[in-house]
DSSP file (Angstrom, degrees, kcal/mol; ACC not computed):
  #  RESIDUE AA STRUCTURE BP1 BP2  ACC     N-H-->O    O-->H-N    N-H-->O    O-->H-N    TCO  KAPPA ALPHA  PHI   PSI    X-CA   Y-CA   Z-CA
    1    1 A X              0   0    0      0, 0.0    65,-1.2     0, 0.0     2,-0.3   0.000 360.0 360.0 360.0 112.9  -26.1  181.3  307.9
    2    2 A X  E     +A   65   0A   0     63,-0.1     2,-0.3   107,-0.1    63,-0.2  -0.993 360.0 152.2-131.7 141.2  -23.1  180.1  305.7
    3    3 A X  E     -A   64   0A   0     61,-0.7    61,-1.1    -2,-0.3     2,-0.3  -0.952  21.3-160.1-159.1 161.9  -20.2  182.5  306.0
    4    4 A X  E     -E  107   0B   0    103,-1.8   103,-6.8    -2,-0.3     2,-0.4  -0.965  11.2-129.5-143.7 168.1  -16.3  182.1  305.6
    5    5 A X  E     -E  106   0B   0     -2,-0.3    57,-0.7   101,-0.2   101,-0.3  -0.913  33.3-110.1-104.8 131.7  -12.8  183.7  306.5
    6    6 A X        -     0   0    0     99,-2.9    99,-0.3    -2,-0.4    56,-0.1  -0.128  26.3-114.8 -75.1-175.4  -10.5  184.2  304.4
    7    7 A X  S    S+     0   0    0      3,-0.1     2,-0.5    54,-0.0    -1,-0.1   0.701  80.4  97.4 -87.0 -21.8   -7.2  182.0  304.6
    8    8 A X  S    S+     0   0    0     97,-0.1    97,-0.3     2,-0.1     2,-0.1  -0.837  76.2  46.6-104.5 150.3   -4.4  185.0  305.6
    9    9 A X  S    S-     0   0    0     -2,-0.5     2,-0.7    95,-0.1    96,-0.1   0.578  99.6-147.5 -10.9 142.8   -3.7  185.2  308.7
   10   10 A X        +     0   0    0     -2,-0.1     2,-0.3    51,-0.0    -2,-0.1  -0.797  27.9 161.4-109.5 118.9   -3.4  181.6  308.7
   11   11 A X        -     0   0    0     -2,-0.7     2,-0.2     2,-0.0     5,-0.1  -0.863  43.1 -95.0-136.7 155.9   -4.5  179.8  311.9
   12   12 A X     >  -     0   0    0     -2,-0.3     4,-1.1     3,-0.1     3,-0.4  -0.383  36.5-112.9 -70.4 134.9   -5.3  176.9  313.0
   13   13 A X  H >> S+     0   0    0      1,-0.3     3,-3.7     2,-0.3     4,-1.3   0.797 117.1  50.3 -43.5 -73.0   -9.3  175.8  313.3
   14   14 A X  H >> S+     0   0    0      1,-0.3     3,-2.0     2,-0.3     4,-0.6   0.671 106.6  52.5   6.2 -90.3   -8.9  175.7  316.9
   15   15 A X  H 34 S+     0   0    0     -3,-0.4     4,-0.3     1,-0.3    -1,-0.3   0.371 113.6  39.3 -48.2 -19.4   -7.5  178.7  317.0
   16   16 A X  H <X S+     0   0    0     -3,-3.7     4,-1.9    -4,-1.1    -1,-0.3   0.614 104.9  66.3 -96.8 -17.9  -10.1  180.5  315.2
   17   17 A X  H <X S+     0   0    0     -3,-2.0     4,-3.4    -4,-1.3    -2,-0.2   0.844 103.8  45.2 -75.0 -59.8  -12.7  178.7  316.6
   18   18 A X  H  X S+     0   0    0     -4,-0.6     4,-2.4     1,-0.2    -3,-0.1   0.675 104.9  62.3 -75.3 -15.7  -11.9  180.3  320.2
   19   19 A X  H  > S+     0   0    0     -4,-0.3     4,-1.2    -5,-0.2    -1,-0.2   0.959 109.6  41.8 -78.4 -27.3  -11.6  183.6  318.5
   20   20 A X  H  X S+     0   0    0     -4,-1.9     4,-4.0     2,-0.2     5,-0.3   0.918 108.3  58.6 -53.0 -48.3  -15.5  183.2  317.5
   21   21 A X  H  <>S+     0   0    0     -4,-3.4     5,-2.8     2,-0.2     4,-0.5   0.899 102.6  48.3 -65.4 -25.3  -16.4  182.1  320.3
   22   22 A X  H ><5S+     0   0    0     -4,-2.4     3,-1.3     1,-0.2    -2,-0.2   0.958 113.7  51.0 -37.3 -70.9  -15.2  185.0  322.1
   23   23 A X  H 3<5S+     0   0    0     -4,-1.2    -2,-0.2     1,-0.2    -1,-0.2   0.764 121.9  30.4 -12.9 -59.1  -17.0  187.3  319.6
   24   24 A X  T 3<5S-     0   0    0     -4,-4.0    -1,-0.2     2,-0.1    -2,-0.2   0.418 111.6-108.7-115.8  14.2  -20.2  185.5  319.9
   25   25 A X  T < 5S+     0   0    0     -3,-1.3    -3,-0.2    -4,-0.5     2,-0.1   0.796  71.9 111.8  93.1  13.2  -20.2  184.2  323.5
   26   26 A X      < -     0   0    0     -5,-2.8     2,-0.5    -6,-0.2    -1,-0.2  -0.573  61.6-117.4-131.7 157.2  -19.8  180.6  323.2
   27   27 A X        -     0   0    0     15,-0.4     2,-0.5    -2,-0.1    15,-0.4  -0.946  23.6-162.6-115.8 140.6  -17.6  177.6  323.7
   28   28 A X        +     0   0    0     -2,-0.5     2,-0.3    13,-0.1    13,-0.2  -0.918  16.9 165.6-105.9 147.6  -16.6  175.9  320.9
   29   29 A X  E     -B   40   0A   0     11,-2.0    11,-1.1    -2,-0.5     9,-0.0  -0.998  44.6 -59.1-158.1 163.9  -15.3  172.2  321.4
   30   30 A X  E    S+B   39   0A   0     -2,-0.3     2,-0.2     9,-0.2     9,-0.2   0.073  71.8 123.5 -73.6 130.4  -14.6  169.0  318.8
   31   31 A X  E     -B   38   0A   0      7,-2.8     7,-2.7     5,-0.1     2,-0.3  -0.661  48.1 -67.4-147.9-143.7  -17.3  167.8  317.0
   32   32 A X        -     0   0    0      5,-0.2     2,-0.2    -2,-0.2     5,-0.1  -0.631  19.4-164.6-118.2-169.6  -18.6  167.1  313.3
   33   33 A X  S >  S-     0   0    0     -2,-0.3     3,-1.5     5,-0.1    -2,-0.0  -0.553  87.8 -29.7 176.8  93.5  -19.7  168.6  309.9
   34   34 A X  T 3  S-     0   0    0      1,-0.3     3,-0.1    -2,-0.2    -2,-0.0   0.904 131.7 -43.4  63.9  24.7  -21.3  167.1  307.6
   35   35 A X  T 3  S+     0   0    0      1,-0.2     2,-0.3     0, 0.0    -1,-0.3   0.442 118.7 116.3  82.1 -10.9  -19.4  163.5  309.1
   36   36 A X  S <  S-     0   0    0     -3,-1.5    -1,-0.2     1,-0.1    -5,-0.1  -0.894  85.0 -88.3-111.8 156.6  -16.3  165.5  309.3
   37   37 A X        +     0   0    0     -2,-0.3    15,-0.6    -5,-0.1     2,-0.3   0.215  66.1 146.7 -48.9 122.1  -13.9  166.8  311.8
   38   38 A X  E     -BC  31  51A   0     -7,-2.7    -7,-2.8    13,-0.1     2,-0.4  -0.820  48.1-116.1-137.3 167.8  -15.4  170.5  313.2
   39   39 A X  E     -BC  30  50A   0     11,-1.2    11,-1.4    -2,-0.3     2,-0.5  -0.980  39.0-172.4-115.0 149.9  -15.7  172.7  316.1
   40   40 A X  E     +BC  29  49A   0    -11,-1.1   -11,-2.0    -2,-0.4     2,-0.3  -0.929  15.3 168.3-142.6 152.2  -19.2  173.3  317.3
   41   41 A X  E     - C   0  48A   0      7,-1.8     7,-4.1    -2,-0.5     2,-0.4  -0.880  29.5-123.6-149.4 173.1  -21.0  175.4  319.6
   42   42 A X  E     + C   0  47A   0    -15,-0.4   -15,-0.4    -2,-0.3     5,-0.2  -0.945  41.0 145.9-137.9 150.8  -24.5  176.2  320.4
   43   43 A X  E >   + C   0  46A   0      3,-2.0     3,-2.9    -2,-0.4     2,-1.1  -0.729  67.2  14.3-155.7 173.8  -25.8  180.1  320.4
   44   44 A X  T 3  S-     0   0    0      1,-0.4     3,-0.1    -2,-0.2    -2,-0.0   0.218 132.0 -58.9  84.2  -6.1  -28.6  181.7  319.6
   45   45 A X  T 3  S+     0   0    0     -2,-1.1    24,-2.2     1,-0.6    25,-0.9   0.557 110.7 112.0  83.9  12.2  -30.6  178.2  319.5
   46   46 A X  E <  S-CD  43  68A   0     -3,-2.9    -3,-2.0    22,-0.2    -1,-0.6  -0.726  70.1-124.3-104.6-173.2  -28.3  176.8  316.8
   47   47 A X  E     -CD  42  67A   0     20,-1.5    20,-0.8    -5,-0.2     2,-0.6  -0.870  34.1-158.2 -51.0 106.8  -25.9  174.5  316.2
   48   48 A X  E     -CD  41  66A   0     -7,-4.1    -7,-1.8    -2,-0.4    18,-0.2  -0.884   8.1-165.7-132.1 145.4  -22.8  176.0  314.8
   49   49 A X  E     -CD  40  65A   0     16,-5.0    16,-0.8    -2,-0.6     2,-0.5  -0.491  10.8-170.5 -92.6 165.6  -20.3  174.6  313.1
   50   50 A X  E     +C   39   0A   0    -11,-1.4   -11,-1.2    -2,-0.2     2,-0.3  -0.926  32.8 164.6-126.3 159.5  -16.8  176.1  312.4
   51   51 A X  E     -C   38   0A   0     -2,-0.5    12,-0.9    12,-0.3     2,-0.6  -0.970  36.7-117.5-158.5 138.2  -15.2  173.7  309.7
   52   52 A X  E     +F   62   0C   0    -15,-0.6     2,-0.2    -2,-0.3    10,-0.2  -0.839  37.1 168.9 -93.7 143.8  -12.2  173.6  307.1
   53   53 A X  E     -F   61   0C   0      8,-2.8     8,-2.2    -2,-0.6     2,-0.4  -0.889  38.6-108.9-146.9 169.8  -13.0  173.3  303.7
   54   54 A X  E     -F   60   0C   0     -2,-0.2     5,-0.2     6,-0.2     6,-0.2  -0.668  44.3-179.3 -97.0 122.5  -11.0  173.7  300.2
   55   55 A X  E >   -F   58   0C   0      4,-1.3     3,-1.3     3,-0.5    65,-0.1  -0.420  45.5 -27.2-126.8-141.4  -12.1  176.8  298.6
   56   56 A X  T >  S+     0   0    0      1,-0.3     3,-1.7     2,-0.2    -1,-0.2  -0.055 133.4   5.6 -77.8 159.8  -11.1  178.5  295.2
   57   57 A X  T 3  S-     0   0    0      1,-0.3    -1,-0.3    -3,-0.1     3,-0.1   0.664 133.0 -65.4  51.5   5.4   -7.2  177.4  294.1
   58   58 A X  E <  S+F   55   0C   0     -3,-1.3    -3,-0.5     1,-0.2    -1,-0.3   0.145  84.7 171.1 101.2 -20.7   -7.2  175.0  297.0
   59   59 A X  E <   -     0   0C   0     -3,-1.7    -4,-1.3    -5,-0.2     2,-0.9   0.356  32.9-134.8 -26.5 117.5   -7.3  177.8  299.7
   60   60 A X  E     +F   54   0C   0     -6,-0.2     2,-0.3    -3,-0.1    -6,-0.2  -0.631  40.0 162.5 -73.5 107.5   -7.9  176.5  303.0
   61   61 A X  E     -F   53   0C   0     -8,-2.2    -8,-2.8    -2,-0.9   -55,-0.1  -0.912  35.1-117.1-132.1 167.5  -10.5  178.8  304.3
   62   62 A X  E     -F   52   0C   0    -57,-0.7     2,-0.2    -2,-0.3   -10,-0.2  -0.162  24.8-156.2 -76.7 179.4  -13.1  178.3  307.7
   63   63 A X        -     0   0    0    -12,-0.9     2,-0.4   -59,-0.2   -12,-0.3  -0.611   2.3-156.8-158.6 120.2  -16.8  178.1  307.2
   64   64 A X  E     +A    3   0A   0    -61,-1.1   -61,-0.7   -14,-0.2     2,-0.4  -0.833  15.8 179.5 155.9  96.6  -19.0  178.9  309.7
   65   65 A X  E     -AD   2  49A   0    -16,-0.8   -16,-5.0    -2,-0.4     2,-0.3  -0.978  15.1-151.5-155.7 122.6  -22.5  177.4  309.5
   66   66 A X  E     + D   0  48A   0    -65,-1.2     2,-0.3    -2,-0.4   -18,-0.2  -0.737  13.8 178.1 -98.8 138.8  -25.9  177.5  311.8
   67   67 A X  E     - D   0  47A   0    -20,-0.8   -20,-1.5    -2,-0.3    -2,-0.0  -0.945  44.8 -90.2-127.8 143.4  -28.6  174.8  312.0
   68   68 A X  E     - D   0  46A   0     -2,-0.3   -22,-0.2   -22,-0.3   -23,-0.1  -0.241  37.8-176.3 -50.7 114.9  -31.4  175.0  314.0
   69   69 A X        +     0   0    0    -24,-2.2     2,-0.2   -26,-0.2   -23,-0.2   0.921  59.0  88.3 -73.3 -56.3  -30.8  173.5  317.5
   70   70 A X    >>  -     0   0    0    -25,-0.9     3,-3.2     1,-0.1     4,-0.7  -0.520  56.4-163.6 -53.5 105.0  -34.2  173.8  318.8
   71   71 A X  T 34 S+     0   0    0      1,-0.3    -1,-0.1    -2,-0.2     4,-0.1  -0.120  96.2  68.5 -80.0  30.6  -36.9  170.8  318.2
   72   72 A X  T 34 S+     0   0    0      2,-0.1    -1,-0.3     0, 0.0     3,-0.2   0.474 104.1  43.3 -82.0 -18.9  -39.6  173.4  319.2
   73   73 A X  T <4 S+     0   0    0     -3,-3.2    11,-0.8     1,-0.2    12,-0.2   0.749 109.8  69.1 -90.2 -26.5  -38.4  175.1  315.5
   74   74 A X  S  < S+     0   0    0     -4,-0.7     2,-0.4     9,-0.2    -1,-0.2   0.715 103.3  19.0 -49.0 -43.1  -38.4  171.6  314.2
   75   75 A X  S    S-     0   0    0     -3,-0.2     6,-0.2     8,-0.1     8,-0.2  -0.999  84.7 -99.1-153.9 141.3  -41.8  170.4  314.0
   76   76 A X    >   -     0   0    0      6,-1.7     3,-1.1     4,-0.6     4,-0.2   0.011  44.0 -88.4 -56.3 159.4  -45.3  172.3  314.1
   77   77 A X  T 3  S+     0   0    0      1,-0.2     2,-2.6     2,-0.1     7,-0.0   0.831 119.8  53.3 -45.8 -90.9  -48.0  173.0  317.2
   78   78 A X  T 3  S-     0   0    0      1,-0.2    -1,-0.2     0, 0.0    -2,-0.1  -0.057 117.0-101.3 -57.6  45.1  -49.6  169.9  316.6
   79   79 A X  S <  S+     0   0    0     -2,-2.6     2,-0.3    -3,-1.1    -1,-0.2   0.643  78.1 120.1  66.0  33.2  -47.3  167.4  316.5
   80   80 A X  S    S-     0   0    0     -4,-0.2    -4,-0.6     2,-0.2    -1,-0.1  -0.865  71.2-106.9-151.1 149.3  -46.7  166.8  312.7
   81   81 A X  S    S+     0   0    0     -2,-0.3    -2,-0.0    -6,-0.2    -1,-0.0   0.270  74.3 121.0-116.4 -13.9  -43.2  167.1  310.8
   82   82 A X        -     0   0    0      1,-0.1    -6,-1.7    -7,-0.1     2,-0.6  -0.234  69.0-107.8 -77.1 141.8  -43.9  170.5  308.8
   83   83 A X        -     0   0    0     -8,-0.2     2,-0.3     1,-0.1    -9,-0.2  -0.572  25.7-159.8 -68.1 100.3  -41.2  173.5  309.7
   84   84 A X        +     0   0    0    -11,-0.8     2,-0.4    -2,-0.6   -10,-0.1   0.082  56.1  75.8-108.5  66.0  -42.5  176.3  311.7
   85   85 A X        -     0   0    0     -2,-0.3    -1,-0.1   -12,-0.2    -2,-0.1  -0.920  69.0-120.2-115.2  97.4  -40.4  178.7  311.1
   86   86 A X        -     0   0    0     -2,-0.4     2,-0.3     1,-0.0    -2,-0.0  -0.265  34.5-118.2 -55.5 158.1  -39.1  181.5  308.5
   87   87 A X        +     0   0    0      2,-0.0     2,-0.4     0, 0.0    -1,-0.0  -0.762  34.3 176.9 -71.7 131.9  -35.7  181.5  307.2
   88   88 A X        -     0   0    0     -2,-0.3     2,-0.5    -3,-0.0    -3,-0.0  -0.996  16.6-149.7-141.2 148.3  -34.4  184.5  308.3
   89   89 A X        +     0   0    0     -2,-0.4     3,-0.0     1,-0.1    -2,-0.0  -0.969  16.9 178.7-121.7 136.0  -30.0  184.8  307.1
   90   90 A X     >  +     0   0    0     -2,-0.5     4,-2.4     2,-0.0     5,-0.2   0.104  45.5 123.1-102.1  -1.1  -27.8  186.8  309.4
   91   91 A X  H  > S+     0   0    0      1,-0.2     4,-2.0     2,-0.2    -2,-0.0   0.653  73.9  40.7 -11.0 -57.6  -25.2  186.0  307.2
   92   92 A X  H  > S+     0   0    0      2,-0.2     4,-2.3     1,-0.2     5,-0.2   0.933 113.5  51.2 -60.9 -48.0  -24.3  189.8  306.5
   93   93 A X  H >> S+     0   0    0      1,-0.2     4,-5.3     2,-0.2     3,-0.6   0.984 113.9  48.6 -59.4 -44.2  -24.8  191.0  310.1
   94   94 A X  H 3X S+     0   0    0     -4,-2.4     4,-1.4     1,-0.2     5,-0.4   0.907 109.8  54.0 -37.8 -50.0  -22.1  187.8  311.2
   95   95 A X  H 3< S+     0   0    0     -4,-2.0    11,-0.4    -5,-0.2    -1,-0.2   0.837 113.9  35.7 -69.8 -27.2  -19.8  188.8  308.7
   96   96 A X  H <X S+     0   0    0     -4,-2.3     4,-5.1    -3,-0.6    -2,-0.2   0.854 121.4  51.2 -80.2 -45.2  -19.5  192.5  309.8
   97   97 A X  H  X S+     0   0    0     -4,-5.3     4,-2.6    -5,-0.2     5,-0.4   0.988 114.0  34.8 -73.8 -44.0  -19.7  191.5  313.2
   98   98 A X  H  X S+     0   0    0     -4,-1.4     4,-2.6     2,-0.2     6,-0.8   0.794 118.1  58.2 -39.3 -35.2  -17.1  188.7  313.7
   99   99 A X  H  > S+     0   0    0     -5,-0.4     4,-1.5     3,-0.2    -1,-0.2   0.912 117.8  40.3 -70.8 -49.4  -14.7  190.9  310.8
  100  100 A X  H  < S+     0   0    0     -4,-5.1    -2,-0.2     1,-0.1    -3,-0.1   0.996 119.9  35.9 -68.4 -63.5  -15.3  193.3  313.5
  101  101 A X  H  < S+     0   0    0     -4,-2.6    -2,-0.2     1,-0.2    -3,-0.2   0.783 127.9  33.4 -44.4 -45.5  -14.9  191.4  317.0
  102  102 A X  H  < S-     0   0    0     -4,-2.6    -1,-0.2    -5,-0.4    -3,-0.2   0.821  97.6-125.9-101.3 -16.2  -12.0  188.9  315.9
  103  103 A X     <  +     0   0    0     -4,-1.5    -4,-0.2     1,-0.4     2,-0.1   0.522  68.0 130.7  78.9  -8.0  -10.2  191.0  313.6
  104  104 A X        -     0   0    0     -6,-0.8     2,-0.7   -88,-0.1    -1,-0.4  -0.456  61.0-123.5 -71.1 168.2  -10.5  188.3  310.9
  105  105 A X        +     0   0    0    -97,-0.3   -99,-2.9   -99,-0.3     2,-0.4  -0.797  41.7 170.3-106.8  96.1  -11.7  189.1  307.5
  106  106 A X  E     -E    5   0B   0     -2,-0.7     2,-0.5   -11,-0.4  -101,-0.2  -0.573   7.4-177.2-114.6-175.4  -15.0  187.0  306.5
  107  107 A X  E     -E    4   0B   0   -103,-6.8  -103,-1.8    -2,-0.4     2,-0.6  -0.893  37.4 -84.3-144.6 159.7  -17.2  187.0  304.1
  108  108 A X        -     0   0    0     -2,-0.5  -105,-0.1  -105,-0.2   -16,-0.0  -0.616  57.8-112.4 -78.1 123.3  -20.4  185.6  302.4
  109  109 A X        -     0   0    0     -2,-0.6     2,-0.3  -107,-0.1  -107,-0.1  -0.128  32.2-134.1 -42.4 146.4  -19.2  182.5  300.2
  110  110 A X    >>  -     0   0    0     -3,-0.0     3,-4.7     0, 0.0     4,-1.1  -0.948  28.0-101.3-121.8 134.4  -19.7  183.6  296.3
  111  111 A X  H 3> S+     0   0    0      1,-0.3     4,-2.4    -2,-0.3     5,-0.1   0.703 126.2  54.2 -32.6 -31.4  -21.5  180.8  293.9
  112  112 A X  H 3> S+     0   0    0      1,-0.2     4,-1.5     2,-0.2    -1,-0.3   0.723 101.6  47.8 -98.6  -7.6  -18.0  180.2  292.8
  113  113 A X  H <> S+     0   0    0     -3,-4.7     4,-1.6     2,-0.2     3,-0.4   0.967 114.1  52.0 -77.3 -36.6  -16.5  179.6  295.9
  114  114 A X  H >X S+     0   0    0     -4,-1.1     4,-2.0     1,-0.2     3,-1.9   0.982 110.7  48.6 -42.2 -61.1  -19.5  177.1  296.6
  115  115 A X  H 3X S+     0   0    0     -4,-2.4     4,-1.0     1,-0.3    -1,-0.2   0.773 108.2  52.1 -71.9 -19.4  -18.8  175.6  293.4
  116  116 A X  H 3X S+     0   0    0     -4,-1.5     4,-2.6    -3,-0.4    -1,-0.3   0.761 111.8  48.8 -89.4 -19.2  -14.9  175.2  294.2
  117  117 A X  H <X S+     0   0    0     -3,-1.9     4,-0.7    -4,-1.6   -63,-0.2   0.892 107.6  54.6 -79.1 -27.4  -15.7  173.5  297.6
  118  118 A X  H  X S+     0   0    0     -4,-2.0     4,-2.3     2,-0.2    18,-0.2   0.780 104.1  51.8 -60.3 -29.9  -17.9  171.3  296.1
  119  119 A X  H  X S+     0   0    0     -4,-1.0     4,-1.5     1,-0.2     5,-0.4   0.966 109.3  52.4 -63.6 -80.5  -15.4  170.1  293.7
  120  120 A X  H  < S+     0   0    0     -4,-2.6     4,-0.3     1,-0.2    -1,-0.2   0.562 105.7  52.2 -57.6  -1.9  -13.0  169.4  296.5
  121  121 A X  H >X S+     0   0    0     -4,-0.7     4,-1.4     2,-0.2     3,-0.7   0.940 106.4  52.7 -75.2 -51.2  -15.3  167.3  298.6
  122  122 A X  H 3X S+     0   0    0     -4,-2.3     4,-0.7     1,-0.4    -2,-0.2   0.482 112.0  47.9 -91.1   9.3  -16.2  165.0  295.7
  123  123 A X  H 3X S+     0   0    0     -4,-1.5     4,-2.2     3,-0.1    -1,-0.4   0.773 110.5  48.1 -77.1 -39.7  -12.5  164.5  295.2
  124  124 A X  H <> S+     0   0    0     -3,-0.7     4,-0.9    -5,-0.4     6,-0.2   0.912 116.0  46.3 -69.1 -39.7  -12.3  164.0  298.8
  125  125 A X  H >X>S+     0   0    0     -4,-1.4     3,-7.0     1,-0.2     4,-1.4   0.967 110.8  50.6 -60.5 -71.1  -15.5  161.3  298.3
  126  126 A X  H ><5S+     0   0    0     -4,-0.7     3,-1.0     1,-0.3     4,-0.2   0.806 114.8  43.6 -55.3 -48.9  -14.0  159.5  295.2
  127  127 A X  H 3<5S+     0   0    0     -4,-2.2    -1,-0.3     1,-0.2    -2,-0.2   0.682 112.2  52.4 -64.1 -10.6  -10.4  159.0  297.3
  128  128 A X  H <<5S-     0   0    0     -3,-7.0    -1,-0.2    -4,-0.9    -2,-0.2   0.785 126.0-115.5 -82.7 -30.6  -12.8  157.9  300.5
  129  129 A X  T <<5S+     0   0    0     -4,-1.4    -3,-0.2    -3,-1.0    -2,-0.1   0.446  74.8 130.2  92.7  23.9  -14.3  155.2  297.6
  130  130 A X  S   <S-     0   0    0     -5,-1.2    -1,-0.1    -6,-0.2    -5,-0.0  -0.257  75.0 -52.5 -91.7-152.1  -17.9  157.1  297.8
  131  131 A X  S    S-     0   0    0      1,-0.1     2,-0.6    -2,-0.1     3,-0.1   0.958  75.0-157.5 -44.8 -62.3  -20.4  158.6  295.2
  132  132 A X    >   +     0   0    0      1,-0.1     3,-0.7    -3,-0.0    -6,-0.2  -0.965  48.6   0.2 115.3-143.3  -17.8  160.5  293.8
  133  133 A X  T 3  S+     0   0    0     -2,-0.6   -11,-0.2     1,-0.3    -1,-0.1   0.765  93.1 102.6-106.4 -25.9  -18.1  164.0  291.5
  134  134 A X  T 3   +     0   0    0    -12,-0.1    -1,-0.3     1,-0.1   -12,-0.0   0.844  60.7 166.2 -12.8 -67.3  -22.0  164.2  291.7
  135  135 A X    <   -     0   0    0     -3,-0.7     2,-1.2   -16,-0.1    -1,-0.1   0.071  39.8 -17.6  66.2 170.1  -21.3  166.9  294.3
  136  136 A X        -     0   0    0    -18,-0.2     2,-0.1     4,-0.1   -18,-0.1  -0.445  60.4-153.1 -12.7  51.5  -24.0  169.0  295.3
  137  137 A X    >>  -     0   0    0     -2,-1.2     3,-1.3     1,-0.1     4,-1.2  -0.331  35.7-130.3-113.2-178.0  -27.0  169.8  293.9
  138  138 A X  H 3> S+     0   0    0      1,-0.3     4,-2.2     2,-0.2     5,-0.2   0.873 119.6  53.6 -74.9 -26.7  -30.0  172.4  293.6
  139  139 A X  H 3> S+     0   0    0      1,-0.2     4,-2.3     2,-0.2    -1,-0.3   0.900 111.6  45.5 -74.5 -32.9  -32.2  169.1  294.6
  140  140 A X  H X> S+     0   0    0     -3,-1.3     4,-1.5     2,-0.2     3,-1.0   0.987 110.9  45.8 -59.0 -69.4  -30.0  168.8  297.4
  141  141 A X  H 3X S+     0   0    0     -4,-1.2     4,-3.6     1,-0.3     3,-0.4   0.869 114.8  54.4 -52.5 -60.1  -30.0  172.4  298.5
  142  142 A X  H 3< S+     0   0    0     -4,-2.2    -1,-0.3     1,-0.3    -2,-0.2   0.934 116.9  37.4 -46.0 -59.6  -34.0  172.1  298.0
  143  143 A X  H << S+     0   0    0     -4,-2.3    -2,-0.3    -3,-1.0    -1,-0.3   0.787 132.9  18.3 -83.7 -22.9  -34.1  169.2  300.2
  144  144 A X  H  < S-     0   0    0     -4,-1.5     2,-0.3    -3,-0.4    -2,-0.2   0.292 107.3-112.5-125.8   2.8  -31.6  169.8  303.0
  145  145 A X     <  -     0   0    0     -4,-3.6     2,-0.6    -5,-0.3    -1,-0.3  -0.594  41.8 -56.8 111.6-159.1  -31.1  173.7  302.8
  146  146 A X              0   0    0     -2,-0.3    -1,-0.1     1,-0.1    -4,-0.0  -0.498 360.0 360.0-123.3  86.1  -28.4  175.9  301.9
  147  147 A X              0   0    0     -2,-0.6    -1,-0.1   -82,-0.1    -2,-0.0   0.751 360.0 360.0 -80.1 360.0  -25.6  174.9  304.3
């Protein structure tokens, strides 16, 4: 599940944060993402994050992102590391229902909106004094998912 809102209305994370959670049943309260400042909840047996990120032209838009909460999905019947679980994305259904329930508009991130957040992170790394413009990549996504 990766999904964002777009940026008008503009409100504060918080504030959007409690209007999901209404919507989906949930408390959201301060946490991380990805090492930075989020709101998070649990549903559904994830972890979800609400986050600000930089999207195309600098837009400040949320993102809205499930990981599996539940170590029973985590590791196989017999004790050994392999995922047993399908992927199944609910992206679509999230995006209608939340669009509906909060009266925001979101929507499924487009390759170039990916590519514009990535952009602004590894600007954000190289001013922290990390890696730096590397960003993303499909080895990444392969290895940690599509977040």
């Amino acid at each position: 599940m990766d999904i964002e809102k777009t940026p008008v209305p503009v409100e504060a994370l918080e504030q959007v944060a409690a209007r999901v959670g209404q919507a989906l049943n949930c408390t959201f309260a301060r946490g991380e993402y990805q090492r930075w400042y989020a709101q998070v909840a649990d549903v559904f047996g994830l972890r979800i994050s609400l986050a600000g990120v930089s999207g195309i032209g600098g837009k400040a838009v949320a993102k809205l992102v499930g990981n599996v909460g539940e170590d029973g999905f985590l590791y196989d019947s017999d004790g050994g590391d392999q995922v047993e679980y399908d992927r199944v994305d609910i992206s679509a259904y999230l995006v209608d229902l939340l669009t509906i329930r909060t009266g925001l508009q979101w929507y499924i991130p487009t390759p170039e909106d990916r590519t514009a957040e990535g952009k602004a992170a590894s600007r954000f790394d190289d001013f922290l004094g990390g890696v730096g413009s590397q960003g993303w990549t499909s080895a990444d996504e392969e290895k940690f998912g599509d977040w």
